[in-house]
N, C-alpha and C positions, 0 to 999 in steps of 0.2 A: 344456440350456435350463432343468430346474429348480432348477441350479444357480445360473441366472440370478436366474430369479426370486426363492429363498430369500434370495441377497443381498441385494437389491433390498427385502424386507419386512425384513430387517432393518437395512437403513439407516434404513428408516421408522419403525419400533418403536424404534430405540434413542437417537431425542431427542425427550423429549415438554414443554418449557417453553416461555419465552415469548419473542414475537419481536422482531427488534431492527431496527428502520427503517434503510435504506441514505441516507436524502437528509439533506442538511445535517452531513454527517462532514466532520470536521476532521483530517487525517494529521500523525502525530507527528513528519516531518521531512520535506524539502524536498528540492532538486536540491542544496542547495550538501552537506548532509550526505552523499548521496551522492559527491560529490569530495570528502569528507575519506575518506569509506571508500576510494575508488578511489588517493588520494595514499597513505595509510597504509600499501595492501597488506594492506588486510581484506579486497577484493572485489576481482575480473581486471576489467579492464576491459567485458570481454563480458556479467558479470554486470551494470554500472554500463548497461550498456546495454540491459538487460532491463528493468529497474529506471524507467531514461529512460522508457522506452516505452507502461509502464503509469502513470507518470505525466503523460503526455503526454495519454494518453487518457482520465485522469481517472477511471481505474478505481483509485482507492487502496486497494482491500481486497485487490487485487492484489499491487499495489504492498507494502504490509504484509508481507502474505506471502513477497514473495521477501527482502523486506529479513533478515524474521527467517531463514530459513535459510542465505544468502549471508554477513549479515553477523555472524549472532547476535545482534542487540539485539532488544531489548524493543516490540515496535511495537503499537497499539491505534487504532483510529480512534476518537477522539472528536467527542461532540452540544458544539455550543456551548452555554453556559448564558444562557437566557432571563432578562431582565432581571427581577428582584422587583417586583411593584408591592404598592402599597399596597389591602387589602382595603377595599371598598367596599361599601357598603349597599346591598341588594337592592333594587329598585326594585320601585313596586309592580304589579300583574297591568294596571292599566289603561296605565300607561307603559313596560311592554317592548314592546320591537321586536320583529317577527319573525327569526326566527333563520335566515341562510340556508346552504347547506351549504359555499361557498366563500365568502372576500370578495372582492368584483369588483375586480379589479387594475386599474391604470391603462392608459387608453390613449393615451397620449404614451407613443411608440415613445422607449425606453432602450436601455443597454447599455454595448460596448466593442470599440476596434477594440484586438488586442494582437498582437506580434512577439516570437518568442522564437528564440533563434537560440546554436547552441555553435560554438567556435572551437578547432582541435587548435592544437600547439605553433609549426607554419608558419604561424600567422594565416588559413588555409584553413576557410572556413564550414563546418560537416563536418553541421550540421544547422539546419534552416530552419523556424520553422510562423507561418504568420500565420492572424488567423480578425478573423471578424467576428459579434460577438454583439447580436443585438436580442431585446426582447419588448417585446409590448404587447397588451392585451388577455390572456385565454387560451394567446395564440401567442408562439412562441420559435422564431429563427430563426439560425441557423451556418451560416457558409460562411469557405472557407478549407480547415483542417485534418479539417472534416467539414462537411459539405452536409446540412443537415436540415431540415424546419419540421416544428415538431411544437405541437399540440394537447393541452391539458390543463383538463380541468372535470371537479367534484367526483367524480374517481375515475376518469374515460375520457381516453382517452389517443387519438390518433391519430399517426403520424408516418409522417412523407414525405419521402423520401431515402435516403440511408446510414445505415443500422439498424445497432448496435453493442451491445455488451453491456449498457450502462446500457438504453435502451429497451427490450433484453430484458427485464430486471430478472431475470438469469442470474447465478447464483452462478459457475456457468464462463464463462472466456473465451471467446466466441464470434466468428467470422472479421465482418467488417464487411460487409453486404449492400445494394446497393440494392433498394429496394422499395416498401413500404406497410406498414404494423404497424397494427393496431388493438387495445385493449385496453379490455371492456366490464365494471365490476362489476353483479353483479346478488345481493343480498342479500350473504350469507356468501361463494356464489363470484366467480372472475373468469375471463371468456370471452375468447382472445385469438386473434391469428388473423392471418400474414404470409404475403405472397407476393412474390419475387424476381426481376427482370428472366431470369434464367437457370432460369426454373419451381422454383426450388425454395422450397416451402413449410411452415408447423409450423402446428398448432395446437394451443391451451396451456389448460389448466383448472386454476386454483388453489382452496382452499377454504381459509377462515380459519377452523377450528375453533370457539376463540375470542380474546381479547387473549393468550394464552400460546402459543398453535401455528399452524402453517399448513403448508398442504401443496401440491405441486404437479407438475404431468405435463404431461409437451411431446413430440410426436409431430414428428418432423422427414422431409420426402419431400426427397431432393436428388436432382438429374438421375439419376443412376448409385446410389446408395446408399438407407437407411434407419434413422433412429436412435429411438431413446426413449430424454427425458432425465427424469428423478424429483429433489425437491430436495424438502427439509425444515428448515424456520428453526426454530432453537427460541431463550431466553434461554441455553442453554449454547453457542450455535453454529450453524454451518449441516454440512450432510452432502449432497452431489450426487451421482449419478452417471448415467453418459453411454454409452449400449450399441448401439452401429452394429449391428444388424441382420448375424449370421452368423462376427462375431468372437469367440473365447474369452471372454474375462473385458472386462468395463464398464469404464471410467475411471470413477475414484471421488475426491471431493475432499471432504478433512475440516477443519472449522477447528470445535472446541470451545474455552472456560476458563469459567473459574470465578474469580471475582474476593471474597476476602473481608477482612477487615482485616487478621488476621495469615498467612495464607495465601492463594497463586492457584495456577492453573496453567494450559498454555494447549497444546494439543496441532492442529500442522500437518503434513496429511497428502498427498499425489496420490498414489495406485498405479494402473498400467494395462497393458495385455498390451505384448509385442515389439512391435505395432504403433500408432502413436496414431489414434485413428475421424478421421472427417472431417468439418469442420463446427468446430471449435475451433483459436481461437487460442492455443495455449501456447507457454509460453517456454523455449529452447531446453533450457537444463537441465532439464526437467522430463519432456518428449521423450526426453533422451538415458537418463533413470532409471526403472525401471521402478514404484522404492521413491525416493520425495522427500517426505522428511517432517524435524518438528524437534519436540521437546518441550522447554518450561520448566516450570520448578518454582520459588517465588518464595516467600520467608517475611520479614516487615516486622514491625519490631515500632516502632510510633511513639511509646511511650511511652521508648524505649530511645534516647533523640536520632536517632530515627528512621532505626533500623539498618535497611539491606536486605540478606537473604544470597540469589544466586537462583544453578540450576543451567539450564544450556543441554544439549542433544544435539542436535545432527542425524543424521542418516542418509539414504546415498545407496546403493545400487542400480544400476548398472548396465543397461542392457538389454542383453539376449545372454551375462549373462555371472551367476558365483552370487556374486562376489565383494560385500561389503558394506563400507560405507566409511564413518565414526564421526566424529565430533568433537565435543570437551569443551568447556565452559566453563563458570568457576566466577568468580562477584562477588560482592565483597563492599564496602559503602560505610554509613560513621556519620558524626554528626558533625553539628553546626550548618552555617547557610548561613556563614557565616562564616569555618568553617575546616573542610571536606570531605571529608576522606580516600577514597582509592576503592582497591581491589586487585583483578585481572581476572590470572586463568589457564587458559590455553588447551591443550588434549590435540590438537594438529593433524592424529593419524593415531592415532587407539585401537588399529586392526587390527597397526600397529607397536611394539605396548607403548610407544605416547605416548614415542617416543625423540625425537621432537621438540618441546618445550612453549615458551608464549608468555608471558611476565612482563609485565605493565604494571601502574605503580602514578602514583596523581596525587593530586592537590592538587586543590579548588575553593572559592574564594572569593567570595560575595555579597556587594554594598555598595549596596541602595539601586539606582541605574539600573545599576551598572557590577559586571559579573562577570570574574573572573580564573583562567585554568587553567595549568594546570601538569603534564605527567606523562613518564615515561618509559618505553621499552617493550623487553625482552631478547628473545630467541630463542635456546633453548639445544638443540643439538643433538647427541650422543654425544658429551660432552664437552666441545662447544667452543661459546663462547658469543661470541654479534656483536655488537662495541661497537651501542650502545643508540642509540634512536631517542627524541630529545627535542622536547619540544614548549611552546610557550610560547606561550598566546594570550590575549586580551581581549577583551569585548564591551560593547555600549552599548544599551539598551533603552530610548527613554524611553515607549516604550508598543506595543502590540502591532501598529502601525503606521508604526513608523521605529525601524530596529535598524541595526548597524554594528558590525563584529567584524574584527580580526585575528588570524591563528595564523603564527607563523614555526618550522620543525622541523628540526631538524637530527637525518636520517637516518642518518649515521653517528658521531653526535655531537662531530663534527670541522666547522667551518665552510670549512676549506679545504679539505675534499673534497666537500660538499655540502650546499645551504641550499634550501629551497623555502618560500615567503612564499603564504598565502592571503589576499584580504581579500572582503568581503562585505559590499553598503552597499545596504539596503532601504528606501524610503519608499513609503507610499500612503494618498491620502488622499480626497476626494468627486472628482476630476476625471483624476489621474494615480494610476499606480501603478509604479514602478521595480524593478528587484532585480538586480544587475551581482557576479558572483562573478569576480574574476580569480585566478589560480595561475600563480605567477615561482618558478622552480628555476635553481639553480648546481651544475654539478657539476663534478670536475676536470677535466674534457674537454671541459665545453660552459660559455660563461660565462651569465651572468644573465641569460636572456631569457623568456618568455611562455610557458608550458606549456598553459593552455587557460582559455578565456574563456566564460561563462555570463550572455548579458544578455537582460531580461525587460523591455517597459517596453508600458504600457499609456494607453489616453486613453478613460475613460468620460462620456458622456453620458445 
């Protein structure tokens, strides 16, 4: 037990900066990204479907997360940037307004009804979610793929339904519960407090230090068990972890960087006993490892035609076993938008002395709305190296609201052994919103038909 606890203060102790707001994040890629990783043979299908999942549920820091260790890219969730205005003259003490702590939202009930739906290679629905999104007033209401009404004024929060990890405002995944949430701020802390159709209940005390830190502790009763969860925001990252009441060692989840002009770096971590606690949603590889983590290391220099050189690790872990499992990757990309160069090498087994490594090298082209890639990619194994995988695509932007992209690849860089066509045609604008990704493969055994279908299409009000 005081090993527990010494953990524990030192998760707390070792990030003390400033904290970084979860709401209005924008994710660095989308569903269709993930089916180029999944087409490529960067990610198993079951990872693409881990990946689905947390985006489905709108947990993109999730999402983020498995991207960078599954697939090794670069993922950060970005704030949209706030429109400039123009500085304006202070009016004077008898013509201000009073100041109130929210602006009162409209009440003409808005929103959107949306359908999303994926299709395997037999045309077979494999995945379904419809929802229905209103707000008006204070209140926001989901039904479909979650059942919620939830309550929101200057700071308090109520919610009524299926409670999920957002409305935790939980750095870990947590299982989805029906219930009642309530969350009270009162000066610096915040008082929170749920209960579950199945009795089990938490309740939650945060403290905002000040704009740089914040702290927080969640007391969880479930029918059969008992947890204490600790979590700590800082500007370098968050640091959680999660201690079932009578099991060895906490689940602990790390996500640090550090972001500067000519250097970053960005370190992901989950460690947890043989067993995983109860009360969290985690995803399957994380579960299966007891060690799931990844670091990058990133050096830019923009005054150098805005060279990037960055290094990748991951590391997996096992449970039940001491073995440790590695992988490299090394990028590097200069060059104007114009004419782009990139080079990517992959160490796909370290503990093998890297007897198997990955080569891809590309071309990228900007012109105004319209971009052009180009790359190819080896795989050289004790000796023997497999004709190469080319890739030849285009894209159409005329603004961050109607884009259109083809990629055609030939896997074995033979067209009469095998061809697979992506395309991907997004529009959205005040009434609709669309996003239809189809994937068409040929191989010598099966001729040119339909591999898998991704369509999105929404109608707000």
């Amino acid at each position: 037990m005081n090993r527990i606890l010494l953990l524990f203060t030192l998760i707390i102790s070792a990030t003390t900066v400033a904290a970084v707001s979860e709401e209005n994040t924008l994710l660095p890629f989308d569903e269709a990204q993930v089916f180029e990783w999944w087409d490529d043979g960067i990610i198993t299908p079951e990872e693409a479907d881990e990946i689905f999942s947390r985006l489905e549920e709108e947990n993109y820091e999730e999402a983020c997360l498995l991207a960078e260790v599954y697939a090794q890219e670069p993922c950060a969730l970005k704030k949209p940037k706030k429109p400039r205005t123009e500085r304006k003259r202070k009016p004077s003490k008898t013509a201000q307004a009073p100041k109130s702590a929210q602006e009162v939202p409209s009440i003409v009930p808005h929103g959107q009804i949306s359908w999303k739906g994926q299709y395997d290679s037999d045309g077979h629905l494999k995945k379904l979610r419809k929802e229905l999104q209103v707000q008006f007033y204070y209140f926001r209401f989901r039904f479909g793929s979650q059942e919620l009404l939830s309550y929101r004024r200057d700071g308090f929060e109520a919610h009524f339904g299926q409670i999920s990890t957002l409305e935790f405002h939980s750095h870990l995944p947590l299982d989805t519960l029906w219930g009642v949430a309530l969350s009270v701020p009162i000066g610096k802390l915040r008082l929170g407090a749920f209960l579950d159709t199945s009795r089990a209940f938490h309740t939650h005390l945060g403290f905002q230090i000040n704009r740089s830190n914040e702290l927080s502790a969640t007391f969880w009763k479930f029918p059969d068990e008992s947890a204490l969860a600790l979590q700590a925001r800082t500007s370098l990252g968050q640091v959680s972890a999660w201690y079932q009441i009578g099991q060895d060692l906490p689940l602990v989840k790390i996500q640090l960087q550090s972001e500067k002009t000519h250097f970053s770096w960005k370190t992901t971590a989950y460690f947890h006993g043989d067993s995983p606690p109860q009360g969290l949603n985690l995803s399957k590889g994380i579960i299966e490892n007891r060690l799931w983590a990844s670091q990058t290391v990133t050096a830019h220099w923009p005054e150098a035609k805005n060279t990037v050189f960055s290094g990748k690790a991951r590391i997996l872990s096992p449970v039940g076993s001491d073995s440790v499992s590695a992988r490299f990757k090394f990028s590097l990309e200069s060059g104007p938008e114009h004419l782009r160069p990139s080079l990517n090498v992959t160490c796909l087994e370290a503990s093998e002395n890297c007897s198997t490594t990955e080569w891809k090298g590309g071309v990228e082209s900007a012109w105004e709305q319209f971009t052009f890639k180009t790359s190819a990619r080896f795989r050289h194994s004790k000796g023997h190296t497999k004709p190469p995988r080319i890739e030849i695509g285009a894209s159409y932007r005329k603004s961050s609201r109607t884009f259109a992209k083809l990629t055609i690849a030939f896997p074995e860089a033979n067209p009469a052994k095998s061809i697979s066509m992506q395309n991907e045609f997004r529009i959205d604008n005040d009434f609709l919103g669309c996003d239809f990704i189809f994937a068409f493969k040929k191989t010598k055994k099966r001729p040119f038909q339909p591999n898998y279908a991704h369509l999105e299409a929404s109608l707000k009000f």
